[in-house]
N, C-alpha and C positions, 0 to 999 in steps of 0.2 A: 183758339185754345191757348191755356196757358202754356210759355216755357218753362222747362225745370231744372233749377241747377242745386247741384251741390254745395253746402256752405261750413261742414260741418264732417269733421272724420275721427273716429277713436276705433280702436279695438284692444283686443286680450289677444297673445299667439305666444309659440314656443319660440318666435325670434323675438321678443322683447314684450313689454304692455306699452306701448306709446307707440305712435305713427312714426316718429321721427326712430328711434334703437328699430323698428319692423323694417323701415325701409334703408336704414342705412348696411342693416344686416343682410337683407335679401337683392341687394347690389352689389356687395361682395361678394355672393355668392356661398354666403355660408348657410349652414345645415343647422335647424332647430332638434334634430332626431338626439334623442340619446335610450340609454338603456334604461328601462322602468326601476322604479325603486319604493314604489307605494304598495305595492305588494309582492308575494315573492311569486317569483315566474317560471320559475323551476321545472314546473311539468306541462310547460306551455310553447308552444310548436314558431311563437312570434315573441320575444321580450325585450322590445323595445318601442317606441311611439313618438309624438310631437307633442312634448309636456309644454304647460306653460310656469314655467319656474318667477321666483320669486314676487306671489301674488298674494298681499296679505290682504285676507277679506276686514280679519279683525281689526287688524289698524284703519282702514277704510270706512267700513262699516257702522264699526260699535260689534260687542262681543254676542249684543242679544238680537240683532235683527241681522249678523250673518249665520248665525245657527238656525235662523226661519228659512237661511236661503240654499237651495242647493246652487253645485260649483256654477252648471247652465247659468243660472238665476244671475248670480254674483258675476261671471264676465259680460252679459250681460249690460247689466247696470252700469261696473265700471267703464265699459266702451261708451254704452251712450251718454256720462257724463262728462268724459274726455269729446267729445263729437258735440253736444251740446254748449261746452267753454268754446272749444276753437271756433264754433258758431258764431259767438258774441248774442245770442238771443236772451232778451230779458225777459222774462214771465212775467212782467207786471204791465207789459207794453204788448203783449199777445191777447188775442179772440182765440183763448184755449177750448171753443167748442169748434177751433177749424185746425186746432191742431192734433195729427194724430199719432199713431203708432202700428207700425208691422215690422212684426220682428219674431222670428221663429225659432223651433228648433226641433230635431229632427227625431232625437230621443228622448229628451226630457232630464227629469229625474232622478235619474237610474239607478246611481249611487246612493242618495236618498231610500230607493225601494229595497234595495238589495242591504243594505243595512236595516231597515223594520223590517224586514222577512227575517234577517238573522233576530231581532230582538224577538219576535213571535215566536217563534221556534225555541228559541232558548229560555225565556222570561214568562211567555205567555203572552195574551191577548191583551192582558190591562197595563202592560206596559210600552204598550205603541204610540208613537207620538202620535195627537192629534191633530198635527201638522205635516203628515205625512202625504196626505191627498193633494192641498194645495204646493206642497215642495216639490213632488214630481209631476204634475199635469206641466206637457210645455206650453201651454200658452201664460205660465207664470211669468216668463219674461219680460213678453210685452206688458202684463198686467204691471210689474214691478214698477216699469218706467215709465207707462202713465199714471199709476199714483204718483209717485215722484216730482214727476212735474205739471202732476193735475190735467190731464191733454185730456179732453173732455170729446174729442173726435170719435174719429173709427177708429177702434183698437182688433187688430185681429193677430193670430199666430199659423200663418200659414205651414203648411207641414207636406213638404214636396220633396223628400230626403235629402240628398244632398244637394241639390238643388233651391234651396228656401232662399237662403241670401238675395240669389236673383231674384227668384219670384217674390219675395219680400220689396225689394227697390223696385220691379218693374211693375207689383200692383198699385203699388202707393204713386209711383210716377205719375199713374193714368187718374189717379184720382185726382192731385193735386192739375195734370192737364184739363179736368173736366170743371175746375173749379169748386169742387168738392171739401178741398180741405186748400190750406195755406203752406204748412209746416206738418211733416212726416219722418219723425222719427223711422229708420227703417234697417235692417242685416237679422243677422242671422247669429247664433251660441250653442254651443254643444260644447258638453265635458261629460264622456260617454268609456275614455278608454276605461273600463272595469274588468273586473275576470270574468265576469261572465261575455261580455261584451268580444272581447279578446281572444276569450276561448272559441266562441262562435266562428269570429270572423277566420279564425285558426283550421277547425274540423274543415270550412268550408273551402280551404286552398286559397282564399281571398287574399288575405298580407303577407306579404313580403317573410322571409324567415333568412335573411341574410343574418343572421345573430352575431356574427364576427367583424359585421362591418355598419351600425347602424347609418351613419351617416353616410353609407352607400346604397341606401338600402330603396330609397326612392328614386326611381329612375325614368320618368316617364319618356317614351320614344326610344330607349337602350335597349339592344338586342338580347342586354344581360337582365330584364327586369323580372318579377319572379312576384307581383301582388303591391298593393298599397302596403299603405305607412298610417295607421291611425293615432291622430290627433286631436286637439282641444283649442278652445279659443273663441273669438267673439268679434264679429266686426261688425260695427254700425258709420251709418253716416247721418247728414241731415240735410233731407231732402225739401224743397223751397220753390214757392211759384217766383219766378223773374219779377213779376212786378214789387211782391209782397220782398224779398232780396233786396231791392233798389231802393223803397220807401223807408230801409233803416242803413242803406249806404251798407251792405253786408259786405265778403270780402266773397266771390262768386271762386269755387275752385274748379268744377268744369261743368257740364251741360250734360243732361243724359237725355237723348232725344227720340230711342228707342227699346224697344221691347219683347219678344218672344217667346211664345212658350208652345209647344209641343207634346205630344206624348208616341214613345216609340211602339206602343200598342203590341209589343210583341213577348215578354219574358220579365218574371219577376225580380231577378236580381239584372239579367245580361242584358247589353247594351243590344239591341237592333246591328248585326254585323255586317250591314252596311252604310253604318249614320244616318236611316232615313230621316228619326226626330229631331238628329243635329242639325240637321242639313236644313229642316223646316222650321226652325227656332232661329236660326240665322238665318234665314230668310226672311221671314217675318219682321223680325227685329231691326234690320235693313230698310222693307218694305215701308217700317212704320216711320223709321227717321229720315225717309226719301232719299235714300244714298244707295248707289250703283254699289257693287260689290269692290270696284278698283277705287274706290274712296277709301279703303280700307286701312290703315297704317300698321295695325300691328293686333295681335287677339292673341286673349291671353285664356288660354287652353285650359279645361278641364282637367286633362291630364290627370289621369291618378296611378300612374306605375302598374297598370294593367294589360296583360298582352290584347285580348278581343277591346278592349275600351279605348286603348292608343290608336289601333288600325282602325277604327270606327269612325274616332273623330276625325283622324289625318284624312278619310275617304271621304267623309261630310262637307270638310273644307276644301279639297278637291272640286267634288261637284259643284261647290257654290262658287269659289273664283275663278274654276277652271286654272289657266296660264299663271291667272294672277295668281295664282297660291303659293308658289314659288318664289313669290317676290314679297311675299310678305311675312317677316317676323311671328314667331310662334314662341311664345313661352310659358314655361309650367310651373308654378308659383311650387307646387303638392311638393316638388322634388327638394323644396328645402325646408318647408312648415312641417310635408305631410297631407293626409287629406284629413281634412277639421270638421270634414261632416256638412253639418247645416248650420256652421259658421263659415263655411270657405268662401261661398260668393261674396258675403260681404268682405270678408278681408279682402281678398280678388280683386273686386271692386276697389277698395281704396288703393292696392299699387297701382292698377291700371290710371287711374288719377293720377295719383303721383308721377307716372311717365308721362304722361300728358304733359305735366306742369314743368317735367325737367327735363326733358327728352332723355331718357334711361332707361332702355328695356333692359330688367334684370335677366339675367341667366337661366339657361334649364341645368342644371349641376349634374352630373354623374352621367353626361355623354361619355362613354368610349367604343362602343361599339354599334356602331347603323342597323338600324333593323331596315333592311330591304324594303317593307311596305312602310315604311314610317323616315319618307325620303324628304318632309320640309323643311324648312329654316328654323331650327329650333332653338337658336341663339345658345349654343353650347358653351358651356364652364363659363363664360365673360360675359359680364353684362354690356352693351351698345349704345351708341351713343347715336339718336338717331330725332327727324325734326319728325312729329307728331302731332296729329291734328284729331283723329278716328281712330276707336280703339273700340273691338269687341271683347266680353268678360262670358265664356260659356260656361254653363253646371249644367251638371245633367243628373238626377237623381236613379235609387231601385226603384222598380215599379215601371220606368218610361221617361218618367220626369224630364222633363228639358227644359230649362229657362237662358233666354240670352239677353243680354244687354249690349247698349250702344251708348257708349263716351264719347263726348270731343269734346275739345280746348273752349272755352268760354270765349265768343267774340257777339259784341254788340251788337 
């Protein structure tokens, strides 16, 4: 079977649009959250989120083909064109029917539909755009990016909630292993915070309503946390067989050698409240890259500032290193982005990379108080400076969804 390495990273997030401002941010230890300001939030129970600020579609774009796109759509595109450059891949020197695309998202649209629902309402029926179907369906994303750049492969939009990113990199992984495809575009975009969307997650006790402290407001494994932090953004990479990498002298950034997916078969929104689907997705995912569970260097936690979802997983990782779980590094990306939905994995994915490449596990930020059952290493306030070889990236989506991945350091 083919190896598969990574050659290629971009995304969209609320700590910068560029890998280099995301990761120099999320080493510090600083916080993406602020208070919402695209609509007013007044009578709303959560008012603040993980924006991603200064992202001009139009200057990007062109003024008429990003008013085709919704926000999804556009971070999107811009990550995989950033992930694409760092790649060094030339379209003209590609078998674009083995190149492909997966890349998801989890709601789509949204903002697109809820805008022509007001224009209906208020206007009527004959003034709805007729671009209103293709701007909310999520698999416009993936559609976007292989027109773009013509990828003639498998294009698909996997839709595993928050969970996609992974399952995005670890389907495409297996294809590019079976020989299927050469070059696989693949993460995950969501730009979902809306009022509707808000208001939901609001009634439902889901997000966080720290209002006085956004930037404390995500806290995953803290005794004080009180609900997620919803977010936006887009992370992609570019996934690559080792041979088809070598034959244009690529620059290899790390190796992804396994995969897992699971479903916790038990509750439509709640996590399984004893990690069985975590515990089986890293397992798997282990299983698949043939590595003992004490190979393990560091896993970079789902975490999404939830009481049952933090003791879920911390229990998941438990059962699978046992002793070793204690000795191994745990961090939570969510506590300074947010959770990005069915963009998180792929971001995830690219720090975990990035620690790979510079030995730096970022921080989990707004440690102050232990929660009893949530007793790991959770690399509190300060990021670490530690040697790394094996790195797991968990998501776990509503519905059960569980997708895991397995990183290590590129060696020949």
């Amino acid at each position: 079977m083919e190896r598969v390495v990574i050659t290629g990273m971009g995304l969209i997030s609320p700590l910068g649009n560029d890998v280099d401002t995301f990761w120099q941010r999320l080493t510090q230890g600083e916080s993406g959250i602020t208070l919402l300001d695209h609509f007013d939030t007044t009578r709303y129970k959560a008012k603040f989120g993980g924006m991603v600020r200064g992202f001009d579609a139009e200057a990007r774009f062109g003024r008429k083909e990003s008013r085709r796109m919704d926000r999804f759509c556009q971070y999107a595109l811009a990550a995989a064109e950033q992930a694409w450059e760092s790649s060094g891949l030339e379209l003209d020197k590609l078998d674009r029917e083995r190149l492909g695309v997966y890349v998801g998202s989890g709601i789509g649209g949204i903002q697109t539909l809820l805008e022509q629902d007001a224009v209906l309402r208020e206007r009527g029926p004959e003034r709805v755009s007729p671009t209103l179907v293709p701007m909310m369906i999520s698999n416009m994303a993936a559609a976007m990016i292989s027109i773009k750049y013509g990828a003639y492969g498998p294009t698909m939009s996997p839709v595993t909630a928050c969970s996609i990113g992974n399952t995005a990199i670890g389907e495409a992984f297996r294809l590019i292993r079976q020989g299927i495809a050469d070059v696989v575009i693949a993460g995950g975009s969501e730009a979902a915070v809306t009022e509707i969307s808000l208001a939901s997650f609001g009634n439902a006790t889901a997000v966080s309503t720290r209002n006085e402290d956004p930037v404390g407001a995500s806290r995953p494994f803290d005794a004080g946390r009180d609900g997620f932090v919803m977010a936006e953004g887009a992370g992609i990479v570019i996934l690559e067989s080792l041979s088809h990498a070598r034959r244009r002298e690529a620059k290899v950034l790390a190796e992804v050698t396994g995969y897992g997916a699971s479903s916790d078969a038990y509750h439509m929104v709640a996590t399984h409240p004893e990690g069985i689907g975590a515990y089986l997705a890293m397992k798997a995912a282990l299983g698949e890259a043939h590595l003992p569970p004490e190979a393990v260097d560091v896993i970079s936690a789902h975490a999404t500032s939830t009481e049952l979802g933090d003791r879920s997983e911390t229990m998941a990782i438990k059962r699978l290193f046992g002793e070793h779980a204690y000795r191994i590094p745990v961090t939570a990306n969510k506590s300074m982005t947010g959770h990005m939905l069915g963009a998180a994995g792929g971001v995830e994915a690219i720090a975990l990379v990035k620690s790979l490449r510079e030995g730096i596990i970022p921080p989990t930020i707004n440690q102050e108080v232990p929660d009893p059952q949530c007793d790991l290493d959770y690399v509190p306030n300060k990021a670490r400076q530690a040697q790394l070889r094996t790195g797991i990236s968990n998501s776990f989506g509503f519905g059960g969804h569980n997708a895991v991945i397995v990183l290590q350091a590129f060696e020949e």
